[in-house]
C-alpha positions as CSV (number, residue, x, y, z in Angstrom):
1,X,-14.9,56.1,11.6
2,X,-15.8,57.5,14.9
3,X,-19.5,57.7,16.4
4,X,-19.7,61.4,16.2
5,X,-18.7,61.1,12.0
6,X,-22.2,59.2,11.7
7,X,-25.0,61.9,11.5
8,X,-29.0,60.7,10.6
9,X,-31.2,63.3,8.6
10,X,-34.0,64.9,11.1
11,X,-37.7,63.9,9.4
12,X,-40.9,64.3,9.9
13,X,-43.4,61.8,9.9
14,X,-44.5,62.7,6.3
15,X,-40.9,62.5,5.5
16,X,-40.6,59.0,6.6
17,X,-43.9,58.1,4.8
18,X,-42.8,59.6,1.4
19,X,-40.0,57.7,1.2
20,X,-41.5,54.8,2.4
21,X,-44.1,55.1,-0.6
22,X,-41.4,56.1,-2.8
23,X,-39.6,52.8,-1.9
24,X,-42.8,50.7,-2.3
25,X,-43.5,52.1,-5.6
26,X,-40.3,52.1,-7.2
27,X,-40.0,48.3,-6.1
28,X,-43.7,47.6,-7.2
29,X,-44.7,46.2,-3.8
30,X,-46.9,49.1,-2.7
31,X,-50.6,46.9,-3.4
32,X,-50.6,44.0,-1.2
33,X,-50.2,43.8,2.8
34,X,-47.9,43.3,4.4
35,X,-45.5,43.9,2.6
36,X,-42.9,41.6,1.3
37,X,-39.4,42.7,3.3
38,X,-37.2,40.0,2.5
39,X,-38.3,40.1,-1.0
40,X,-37.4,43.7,-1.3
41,X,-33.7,42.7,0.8
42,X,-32.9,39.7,-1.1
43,X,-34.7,40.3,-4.6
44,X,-34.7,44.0,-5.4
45,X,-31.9,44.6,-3.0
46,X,-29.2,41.6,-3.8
47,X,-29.1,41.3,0.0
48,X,-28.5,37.6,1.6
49,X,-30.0,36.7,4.7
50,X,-28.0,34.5,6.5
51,X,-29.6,33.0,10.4
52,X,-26.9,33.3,12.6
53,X,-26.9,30.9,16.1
54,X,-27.6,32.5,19.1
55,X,-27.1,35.7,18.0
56,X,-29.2,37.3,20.8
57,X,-28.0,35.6,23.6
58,X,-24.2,35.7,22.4
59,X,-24.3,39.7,21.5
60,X,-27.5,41.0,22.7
61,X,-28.2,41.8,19.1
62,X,-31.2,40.8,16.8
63,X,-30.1,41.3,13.7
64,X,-27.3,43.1,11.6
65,X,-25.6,44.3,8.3
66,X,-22.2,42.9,7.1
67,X,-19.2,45.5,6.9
68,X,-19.5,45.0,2.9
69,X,-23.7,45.8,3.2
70,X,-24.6,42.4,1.1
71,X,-25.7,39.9,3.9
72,X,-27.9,40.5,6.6
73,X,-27.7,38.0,9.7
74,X,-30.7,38.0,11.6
75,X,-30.7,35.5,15.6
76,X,-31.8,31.9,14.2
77,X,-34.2,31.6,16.3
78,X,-35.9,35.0,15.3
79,X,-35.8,33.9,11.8
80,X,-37.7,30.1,12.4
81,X,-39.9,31.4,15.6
82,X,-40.4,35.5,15.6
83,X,-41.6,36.3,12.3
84,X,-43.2,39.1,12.8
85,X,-39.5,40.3,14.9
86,X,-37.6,39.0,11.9
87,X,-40.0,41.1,9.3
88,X,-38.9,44.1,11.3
89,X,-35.0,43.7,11.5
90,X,-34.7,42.8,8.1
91,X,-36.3,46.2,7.6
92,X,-34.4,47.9,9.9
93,X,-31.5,46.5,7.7
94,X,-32.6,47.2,4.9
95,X,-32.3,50.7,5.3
96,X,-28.7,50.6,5.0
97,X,-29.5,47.8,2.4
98,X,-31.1,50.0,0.3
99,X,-28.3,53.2,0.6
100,X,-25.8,51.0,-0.2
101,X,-28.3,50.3,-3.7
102,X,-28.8,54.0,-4.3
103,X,-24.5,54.8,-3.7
104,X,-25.5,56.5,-0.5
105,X,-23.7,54.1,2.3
106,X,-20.1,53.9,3.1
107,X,-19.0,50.4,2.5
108,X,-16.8,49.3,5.2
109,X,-14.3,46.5,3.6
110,X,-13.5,45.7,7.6
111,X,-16.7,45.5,9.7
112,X,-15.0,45.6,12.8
113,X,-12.9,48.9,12.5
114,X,-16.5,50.5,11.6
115,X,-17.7,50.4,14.6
């Protein structure tokens, strides 16, 4: 797959927040604040989350989805120390998470030829 194959849907703000409620409601989690990310990944999702060793300082990366879309690996020390940084890049992976739940991702057997 090439970069220019990958194409993100243009949405307004009350696009983003409709599916956002949509999400919330369909997974029951739309009464209490905040809300529960990693239960949504790893519960309603099937996701693992997996804290990966110096992640950020090895790769300059936070967080990530595996090639198959079923574990997330999120910095270790994020994950312990950040968590209001981990709450947000499991959320940011969840996205793809939760396409890959609704049939909408590409699975990608080989992570490293995806990119």
């Amino acid at each position: 797959m090439i970069q220019s194959d990958i194409t993100a849907p243009i949405l307004s703000y009350d696009d983003i927040n409709k599916h956002a409620e949509d999400l919330l409601r369909e997974y029951k989690r739309n009464k209490i604040l905040p809300v529960d990310i990693e239960a949504i990944a790893e519960f309603n999702l099937g996701l693992n989350i997996f804290p990966f060793p110096n992640l950020q300082q090895t790769f300059d990366i936070e967080g990530f989805i595996s090639g198959d879309l079923n574990v997330i690996y999120v910095d270790e020390f994020i994950y312990y120390q950040r968590h209001a940084r981990y709450r947000f890049t499991l959320a940011q992976s969840k996205n793809v998470g939760a396409k890959r739940h609704n049939g909408d991702a590409p699975v990608y057997p080989n992570f490293r030829a995806a990119i």
